[in-house]
C-alpha angles and dihedrals in degrees: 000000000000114000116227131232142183103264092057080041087066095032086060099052097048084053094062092036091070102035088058085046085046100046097041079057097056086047098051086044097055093052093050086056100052090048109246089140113051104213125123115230 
């Protein structure tokens, strides 16, 4: 077993930090382009 410290702890962290930022953008992108919100670029 791998033992954890505290720098994977934090790189860890960073790593879901920007898939959930990542993955809130391509959310928000795909309902621009639908067209939910009506708004021209």
């Amino acid at each position: 077993m791998m033992i954890k410290d505290n720098k994977m702890k934090k790189r860890n962290l960073k790593t879901a930090l920007g898939l959930i930022i990542f993955i809130v953008f391509l959310f928000i992108f795909t309902l621009y382009n639908i067209g939910v919100f009506d708004r021209p670029l």
